[in-house]
Each structure stands twice: as C-alpha cells, then as structure tokens.
C-alpha positions in Angstrom: -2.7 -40.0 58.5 -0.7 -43.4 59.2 -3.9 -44.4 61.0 -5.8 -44.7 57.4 -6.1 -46.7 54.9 -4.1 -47.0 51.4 -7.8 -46.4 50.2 -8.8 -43.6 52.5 -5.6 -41.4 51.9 -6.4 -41.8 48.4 -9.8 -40.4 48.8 -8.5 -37.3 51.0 -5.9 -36.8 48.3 -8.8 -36.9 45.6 -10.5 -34.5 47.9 -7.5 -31.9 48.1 -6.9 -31.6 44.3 -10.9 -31.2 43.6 -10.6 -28.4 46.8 -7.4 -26.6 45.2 -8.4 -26.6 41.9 -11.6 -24.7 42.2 -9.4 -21.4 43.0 -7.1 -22.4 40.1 -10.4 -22.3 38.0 -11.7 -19.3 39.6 -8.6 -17.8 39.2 -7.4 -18.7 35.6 -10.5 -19.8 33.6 -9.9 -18.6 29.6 -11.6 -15.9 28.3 -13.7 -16.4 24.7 -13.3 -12.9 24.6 -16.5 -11.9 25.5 -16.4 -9.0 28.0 -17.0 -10.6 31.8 -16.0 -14.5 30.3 -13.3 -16.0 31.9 -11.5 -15.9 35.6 -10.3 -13.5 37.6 -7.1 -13.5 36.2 -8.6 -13.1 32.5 -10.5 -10.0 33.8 -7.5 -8.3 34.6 -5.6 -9.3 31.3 -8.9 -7.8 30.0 -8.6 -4.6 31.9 -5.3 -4.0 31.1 -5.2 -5.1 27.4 -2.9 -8.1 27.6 -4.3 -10.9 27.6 -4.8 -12.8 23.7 -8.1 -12.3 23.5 -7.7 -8.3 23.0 -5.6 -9.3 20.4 -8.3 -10.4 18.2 -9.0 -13.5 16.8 -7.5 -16.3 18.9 -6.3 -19.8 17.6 -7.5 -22.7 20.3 -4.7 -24.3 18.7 -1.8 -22.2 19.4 -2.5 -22.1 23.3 -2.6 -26.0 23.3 0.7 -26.1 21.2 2.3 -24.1 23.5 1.2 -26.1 26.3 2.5 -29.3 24.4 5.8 -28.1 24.0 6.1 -27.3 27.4 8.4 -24.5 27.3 10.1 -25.5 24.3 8.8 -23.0 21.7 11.7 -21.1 21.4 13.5 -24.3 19.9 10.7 -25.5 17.5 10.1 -21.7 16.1 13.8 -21.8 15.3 14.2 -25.5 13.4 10.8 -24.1 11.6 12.3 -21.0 10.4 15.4 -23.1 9.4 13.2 -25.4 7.4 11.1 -22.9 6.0 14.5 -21.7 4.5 15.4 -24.7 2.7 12.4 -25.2 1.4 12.3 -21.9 0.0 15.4 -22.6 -1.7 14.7 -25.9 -3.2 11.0 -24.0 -4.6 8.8 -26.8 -2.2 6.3 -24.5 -2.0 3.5 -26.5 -0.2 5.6 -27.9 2.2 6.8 -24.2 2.6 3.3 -23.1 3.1 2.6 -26.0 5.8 5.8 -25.0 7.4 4.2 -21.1 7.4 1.4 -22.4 9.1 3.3 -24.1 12.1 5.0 -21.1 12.6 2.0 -18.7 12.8 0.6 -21.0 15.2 3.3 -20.9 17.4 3.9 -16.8 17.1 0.5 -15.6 16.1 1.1 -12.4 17.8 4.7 -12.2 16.8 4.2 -8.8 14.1 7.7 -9.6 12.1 5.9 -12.9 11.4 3.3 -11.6 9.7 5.1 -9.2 7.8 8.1 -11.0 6.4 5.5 -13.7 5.3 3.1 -11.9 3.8 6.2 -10.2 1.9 7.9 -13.3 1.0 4.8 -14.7 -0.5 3.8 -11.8 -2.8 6.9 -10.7 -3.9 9.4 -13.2 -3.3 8.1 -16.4 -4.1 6.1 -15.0 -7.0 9.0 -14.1 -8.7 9.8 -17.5 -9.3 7.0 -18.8 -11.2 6.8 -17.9 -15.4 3.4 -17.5 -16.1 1.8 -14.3 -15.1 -1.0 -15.7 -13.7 1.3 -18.1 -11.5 2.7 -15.1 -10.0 -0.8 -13.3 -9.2 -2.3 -16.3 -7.2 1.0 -16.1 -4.8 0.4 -12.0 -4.7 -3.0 -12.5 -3.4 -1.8 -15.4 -1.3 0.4 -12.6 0.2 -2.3 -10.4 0.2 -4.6 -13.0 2.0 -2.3 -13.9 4.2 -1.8 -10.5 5.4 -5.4 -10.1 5.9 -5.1 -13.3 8.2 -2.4 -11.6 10.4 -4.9 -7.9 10.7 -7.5 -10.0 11.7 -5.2 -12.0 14.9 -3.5 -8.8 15.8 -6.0 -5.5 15.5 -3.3 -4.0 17.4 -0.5 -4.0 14.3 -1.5 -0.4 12.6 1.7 -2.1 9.9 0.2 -5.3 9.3 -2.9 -2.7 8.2 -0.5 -0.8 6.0 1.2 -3.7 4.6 -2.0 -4.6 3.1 -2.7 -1.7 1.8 0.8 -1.5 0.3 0.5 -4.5 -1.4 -3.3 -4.4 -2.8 -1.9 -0.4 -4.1 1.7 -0.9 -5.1 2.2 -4.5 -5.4 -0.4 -4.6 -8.0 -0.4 -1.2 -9.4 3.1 -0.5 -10.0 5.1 -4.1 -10.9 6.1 -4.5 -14.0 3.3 -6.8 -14.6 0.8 -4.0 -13.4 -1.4 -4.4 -16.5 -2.2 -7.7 -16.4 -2.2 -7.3 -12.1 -4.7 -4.6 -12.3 -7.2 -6.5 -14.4 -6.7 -9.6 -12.9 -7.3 -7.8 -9.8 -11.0 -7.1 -10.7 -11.2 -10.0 -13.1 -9.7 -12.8 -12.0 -7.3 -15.4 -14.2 -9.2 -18.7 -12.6 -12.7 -18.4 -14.7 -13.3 -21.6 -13.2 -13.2 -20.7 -9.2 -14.8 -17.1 -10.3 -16.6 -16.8 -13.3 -14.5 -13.6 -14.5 -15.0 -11.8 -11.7 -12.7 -10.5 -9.0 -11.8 -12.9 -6.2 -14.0 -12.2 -3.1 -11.9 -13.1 -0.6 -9.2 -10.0 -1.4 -11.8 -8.0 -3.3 -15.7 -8.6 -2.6 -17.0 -5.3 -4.9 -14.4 -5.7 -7.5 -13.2 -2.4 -7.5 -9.6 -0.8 -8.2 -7.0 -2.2 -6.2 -6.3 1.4 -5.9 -9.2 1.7 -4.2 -9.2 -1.1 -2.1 -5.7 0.2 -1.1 -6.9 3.2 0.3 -9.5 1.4 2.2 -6.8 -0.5 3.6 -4.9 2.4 4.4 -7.9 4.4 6.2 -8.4 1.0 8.4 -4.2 1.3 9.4 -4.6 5.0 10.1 -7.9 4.2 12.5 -5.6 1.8 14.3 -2.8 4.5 14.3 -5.2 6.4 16.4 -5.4 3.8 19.2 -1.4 2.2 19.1 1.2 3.1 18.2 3.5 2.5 15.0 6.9 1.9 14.0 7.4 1.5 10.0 7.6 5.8 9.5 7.2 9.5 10.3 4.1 10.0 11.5 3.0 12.1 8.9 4.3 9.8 6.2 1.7 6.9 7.3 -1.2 9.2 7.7 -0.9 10.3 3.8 -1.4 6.7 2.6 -4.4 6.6 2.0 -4.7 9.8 0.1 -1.5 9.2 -2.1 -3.3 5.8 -2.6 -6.6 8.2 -4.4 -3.6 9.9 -6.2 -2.2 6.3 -7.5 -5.8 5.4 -8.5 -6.0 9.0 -10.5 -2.1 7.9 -12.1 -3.1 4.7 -13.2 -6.4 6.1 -15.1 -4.2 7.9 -16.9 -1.3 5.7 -17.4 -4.0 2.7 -19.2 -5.1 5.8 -21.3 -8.4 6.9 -19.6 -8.4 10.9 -20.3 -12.0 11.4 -19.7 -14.7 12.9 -17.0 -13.7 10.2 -14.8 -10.2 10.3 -15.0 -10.4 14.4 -14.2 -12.9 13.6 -11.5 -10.4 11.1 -9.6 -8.0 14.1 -9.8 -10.1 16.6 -8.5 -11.2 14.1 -5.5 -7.5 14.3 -4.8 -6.8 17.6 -4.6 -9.5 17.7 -1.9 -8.5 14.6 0.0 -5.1 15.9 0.2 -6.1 19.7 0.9 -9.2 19.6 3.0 -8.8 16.2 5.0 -5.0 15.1 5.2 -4.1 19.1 4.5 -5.7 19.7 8.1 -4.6 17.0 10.4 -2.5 18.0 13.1 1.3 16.9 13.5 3.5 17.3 16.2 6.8 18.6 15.7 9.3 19.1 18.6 8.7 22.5 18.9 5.0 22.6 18.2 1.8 21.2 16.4 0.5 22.4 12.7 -1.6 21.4 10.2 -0.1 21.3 6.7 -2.7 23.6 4.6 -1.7 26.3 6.8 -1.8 30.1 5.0 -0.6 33.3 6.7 -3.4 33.4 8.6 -3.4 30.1 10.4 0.5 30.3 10.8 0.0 33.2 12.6 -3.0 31.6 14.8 -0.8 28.6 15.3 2.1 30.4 16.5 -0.3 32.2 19.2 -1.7 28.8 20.2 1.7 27.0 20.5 3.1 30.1 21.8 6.3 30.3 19.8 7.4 32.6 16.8 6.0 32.8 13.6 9.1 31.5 12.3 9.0 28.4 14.4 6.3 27.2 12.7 7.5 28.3 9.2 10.3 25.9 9.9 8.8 23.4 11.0 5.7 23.5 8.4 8.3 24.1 5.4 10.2 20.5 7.0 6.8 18.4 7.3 5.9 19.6 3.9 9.2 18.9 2.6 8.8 15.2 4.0 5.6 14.8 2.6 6.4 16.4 -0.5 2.7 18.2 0.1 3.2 21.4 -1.9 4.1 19.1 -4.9 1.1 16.7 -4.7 -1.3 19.8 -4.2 -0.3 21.2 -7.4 -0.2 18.2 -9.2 -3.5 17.3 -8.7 -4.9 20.8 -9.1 -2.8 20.5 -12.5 -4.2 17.3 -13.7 -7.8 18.1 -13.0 -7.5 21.2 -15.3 -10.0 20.3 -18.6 -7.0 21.5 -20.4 -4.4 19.2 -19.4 -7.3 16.1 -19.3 -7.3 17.1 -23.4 -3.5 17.2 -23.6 -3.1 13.9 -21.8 -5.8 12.0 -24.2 -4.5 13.9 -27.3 -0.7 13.0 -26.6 -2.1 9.2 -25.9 -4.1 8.6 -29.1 -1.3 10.7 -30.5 0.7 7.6 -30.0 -1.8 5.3 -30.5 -2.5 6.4 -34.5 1.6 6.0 -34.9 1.2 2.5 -34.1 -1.7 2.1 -36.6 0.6 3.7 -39.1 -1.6 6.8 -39.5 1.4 9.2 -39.7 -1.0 12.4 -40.6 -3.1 11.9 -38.0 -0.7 11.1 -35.3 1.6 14.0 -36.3 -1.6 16.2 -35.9 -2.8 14.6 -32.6 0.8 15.3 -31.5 1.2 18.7 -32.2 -2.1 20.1 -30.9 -1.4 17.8 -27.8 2.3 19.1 -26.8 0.7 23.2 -27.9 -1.5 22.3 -24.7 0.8 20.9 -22.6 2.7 23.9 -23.3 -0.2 25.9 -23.0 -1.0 24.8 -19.0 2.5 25.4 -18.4 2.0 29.4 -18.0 -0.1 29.0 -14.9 1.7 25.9 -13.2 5.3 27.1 -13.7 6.5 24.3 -11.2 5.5 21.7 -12.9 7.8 22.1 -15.5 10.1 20.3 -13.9 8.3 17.5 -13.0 9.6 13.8 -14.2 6.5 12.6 -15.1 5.6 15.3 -17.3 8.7 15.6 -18.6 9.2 12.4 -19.6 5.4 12.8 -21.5 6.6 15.5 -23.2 9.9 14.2 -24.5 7.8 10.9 -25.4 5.4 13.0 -27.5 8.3 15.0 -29.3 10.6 12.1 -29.7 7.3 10.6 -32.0 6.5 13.2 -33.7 10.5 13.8 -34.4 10.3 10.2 -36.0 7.4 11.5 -38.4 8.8 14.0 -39.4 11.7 11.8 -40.4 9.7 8.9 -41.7 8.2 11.8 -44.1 11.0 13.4 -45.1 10.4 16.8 -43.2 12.7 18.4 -41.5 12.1 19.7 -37.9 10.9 23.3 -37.7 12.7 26.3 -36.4 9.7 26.6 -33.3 7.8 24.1 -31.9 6.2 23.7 -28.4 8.5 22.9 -25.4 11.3 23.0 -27.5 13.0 24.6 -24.2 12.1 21.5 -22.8 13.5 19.1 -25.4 17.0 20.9 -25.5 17.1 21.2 -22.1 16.7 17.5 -21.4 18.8 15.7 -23.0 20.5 13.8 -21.3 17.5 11.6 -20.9 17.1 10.9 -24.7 19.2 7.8 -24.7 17.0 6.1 -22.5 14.3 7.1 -24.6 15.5 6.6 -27.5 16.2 2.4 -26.2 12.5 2.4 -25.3 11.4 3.5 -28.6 13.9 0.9 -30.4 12.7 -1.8 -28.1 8.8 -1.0 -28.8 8.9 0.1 -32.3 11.8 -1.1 -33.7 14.6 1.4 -35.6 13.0 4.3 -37.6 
C-alpha cells in the first residue's frame, strides 16, 4: 500500500466504500410499505410487525429528522413539550399548533401524543374562545387531529375510541350540544361549506352520534387484532352500541317523539341484545356471553366446566359493570308506542307553557304524566331511573305552576304523586332551573 500513489489509494478507498455499501443496501434498504419492498432487514421488520411501515402511514420527514438530530431527540421532544406549554398559557395558538406539529414528527408513533393533543385541542383550548362557533372549529381540529394520529398508528385501538368519544360525547353532551350537534351536520363557516357538514370529519353529514359509533366499530375491529389499555374489556366493546343508545337520547332530548325516534330505540334494544348481548367475555373463572338465560347458563357451565353458580357470579359482575340489564330495559321501555306518546305529550306539554297557552299545556301535561304513569305497571324498574324521574318531576313541577298561575289548587290524586313526594329532595334544583328559565311564578 506504501508502494502507491496518493491517487491510487484514493481510488482503492473509493472502491471499498462502493464494495461495503452494497451489503449495507442490501441489507437495510427502506420499505414504502409495499409487501417484498425494501432490504433484508425491512423484510424481517415486516414479518415481525415492527418496522414503521406496519404502523401505517409513514412521514418521510420524521425518519430524516431523526437522522438530523443524531440521537438527540430525547432533548428536542422535551424543550418542545416545554414550549408547547407556554404557549398554551400565553393563548398563542398558531405557534402552539406549529409546535404540535414538530412534536408529532418527532414521536409519530408515540400513542400519549396523540391522545393528550387531540384532547387538549377539543376540550381544552376550545374552552378559551367566546364565540360558540370559535370553540367548534378547535373541537373538530381535535377531532381531525385524532383522525391524523388513527391513520399513522392502525395499531392504537384508543386513538380509534378517542375519536369516537369525541365525535359522540364531545359533541352530543357539552353544554353547547345544541348548537354542536347542528353545526356538526351544518357547518358555522357557509363560506368554506355552503351549509353543509364539513367533509373532512363528516363526508355524509349524518349524526355525530352516528358517526361516533362508526368510530367505535372501527376501535373494536382493531381490539380484535391488539391489544388495549383505556378499560375492561367489555366496557370498550359496548361503545359503539351505547353510542346507537346516545343517538336514540338525543332524538328525544331536541324533542323528536316520533316513528323515528321509537325506531332508533328499537335498533337499540337489538344492538345491545342480539349483537353486543352475545359476545363472549372472559372472566377469570370462565367465558359468557351477557344475554345469557337459564338455559345458556346452564350450557355454559358444561362448556367451561364449572358450577352453575360460577357463572351466575361472574355474569351478575359483567352485567353489573356494564350496567346491561339497565340499558336492555331502557330501550325496550322507550320504544314502547306508549311511552313515544308520553315523551312528545310531556314535551309540547312544556312547549304550550312557554307560548302562554295555560289550558292547553295543563291538558298536554296531565294526559302525558297519566301515561308515564300508565308504562310504569309493566317496567317497575324504571321507576327509579334519573332520567325519568327528573321528566316526571319536570312535568309536575309545570303543571304545579298552572295550577297556581290559575288559582287552582292541587288535587287530592294525581299521577306519580308517589313519585313527587318521594323525591323531594331534588325540587330545589328544579325549582333553580325553572327560575332561571322562566323567571318567578
């Protein structure tokens, strides 16, 4: 080697780098994620599921950055999350949402991520703006971003869920639901959408409700293949179908007592009977399905080969959990005809008392609360439940104040007075909500 020239040892270094770095090619090419692309060592990420491109979509630009910072990420994820703080605090939020950015692209496959960003937008930093619409553009920007992080990790059933929680229960249950839900299918910027829903979070346009459970039916598919962490088991496979019973809730809550509203119900009783009713759980002691009768506790005790009142126990805890015997009857309840006409007559009930016509409200009242009353005898149970108790003590706490606007006194009998005396301890409240709607009467 002394022998050559400056030149020619040059030349025969050239040559052993060209030499040694076909292997490394060979051996460590990038996969696009097409099935055979890549080297060998991107085939047996491949095999084995852990290489980034089974992790779905995969940013070009994170790979390099990681490269860039040679080893450093550690250090420039932390100053980010630092910044991202401050500017959180002093409201910058497009800087905050550049910052969000960098971060993703250094931890695209980092779940918390994900999460705690999606959640910050759509329910932390939404709360800080005053106009209603303000606040629904940073829902759905938690909504999109969500979307972003089930689309780079199909392996996340939670970042699945998470959407699903927020399209459902974000919208449907803040207390700016009314305006959420409608701006949900109709959306506040005419100019980007011509009054309809925004495409990206909602293509059809349909009840976020509805959307939610999609959502949810997407997390449980990926449930099937990995694992989760956020709850029971049995818990995150009812999503979906308590999502169908939130849809049915929400018909009812803007006042829809019709065909449809009945029909929703109904759709939920068989969701939660026939589908999630049948799916089998495993307990420590043994697997069941939880629309099991006599019968099929009997059948399951022979095929899990324990007692009968193994699975009893277990059954009566997983039902417990899920509060499954409650949400059967409910929904068999609700889509009774009868209680549909209660519902609607209770509701316009109300609706006549704020259009001043006492008579009729006082009438729509009365025949409504004798039907509540009426469904009561063949759904004992449900006596007790909040929702319709609150309903009914909403009704009669109306029709008290007619009476009293008119001079009359209250009769001796009158339906679900059980009910009335019974409860309350609740009137206060109700009686603030009534002051602070209608004023003193």
């Amino acid at each position: 080697m002394n022998r050559l020239t400056s030149q020619q040892r040059k030349l025969v270094y050239l040559a052993g780098i060209v030499a040694l770095s076909i292997p490394i090619l060979i051996l460590g090419m990038p996969s696009t994620g097409e099935p055979g692309s890549g080297g060998s060592l991107a085939a047996l990420r491949q095999k084995y599921d852990l290489g980034e491109s089974t992790l779905g979509k995969v940013d070009p630009t994170s790979a390099a950055l990681n490269l860039v910072l040679l080893g450093l990420r550690g250090i420039a994820v932390d100053l980010l999350w630092i910044q991202l703080d401050h500017q959180k605090d002093t409201k910058n939020w497009a800087q905050m949402r550049a910052t969000t950015e960098s971060i993703i692209l250094l931890q695209p496959h980092f779940k918390k991520v994900w999460r705690y960003h999606s959640w910050n937008l759509a329910y932390n930093v939404s709360a800080e703006w005053d106009a209603v619409e303000d606040r629904f553009y940073w829902v759905k920007e938690g909504i999109k971003f969500g979307m972003r992080g089930c689309q780079r990790n199909e392996r996340y059933p939670e970042l699945f869920w998470d959407v699903g929680n927020m399209c459902g229960n974000k919208i449907g249950r803040a207390d700016e639901w009314r305006f959420y839900r409608k701006f949900f299918r109709k959306d506040p910027d005419e100019e980007r959408f011509g009054g309809r829903a925004d495409p990206e979070i909602n293509p059809a346009g349909d009840d976020n409700y509805l959307v939610a459970k999609r959502w949810f039916f997407q997390a449980n598919d990926a449930e099937e293949r990995y694992e989760q962490h956020l709850m029971m088991r049995a818990l995150f496979r009812a999503s979906p179908y308590r999502a169908q019973f939130g849809y049915a809730h929400a018909l009812n809550r803007e006042g829809t007592f019709d065909e449809k509203a009945r029909i929703a119900w109904e759709e939920s009783f068989r969701e939660w009977t026939q589908e999630y009713g049948k799916m089998r759980f495993h307990t420590p002691d043994c697997v069941l399905y939880l629309e099991a009768d006599e019968k099929d506790i009997h059948e399951l005790a022979q095929e899990n080969g324990v007692d009968e009142s193994v699975i009893r126990h277990w059954l009566d805890r997983t039902q417990n959990v899920t509060n499954y015997r409650y949400w059967r009857t409910r929904a068999l309840w609700e889509s009774e005809p009868e209680t549909v006409a209660a519902h609607r007559m209770l509701y316009d009930g109300e609706q006549a008392f704020k259009r001043g016509e006492l008579d009729q409200a006082q009438k729509l009242l009365e025949e409504g609360l004798k039907k509540l009353s009426e469904t009561l005898t063949s759904f004992e149970d449900m006596e007790y439940d909040d929702t319709l108790i609150e309903e009914a003590l909403w009704g009669l706490l109306i029709w008290q104040k007619i009476l009293q606007l008119e001079g009359t006194p209250v009769p001796e009998k009158y339906p679900l007075k059980d009910l009335w005396e019974r409860e309350q301890n609740r009137l206060p409240d109700l009686e603030y909500d009534f002051k602070r709607k209608y004023g003193g009467v």
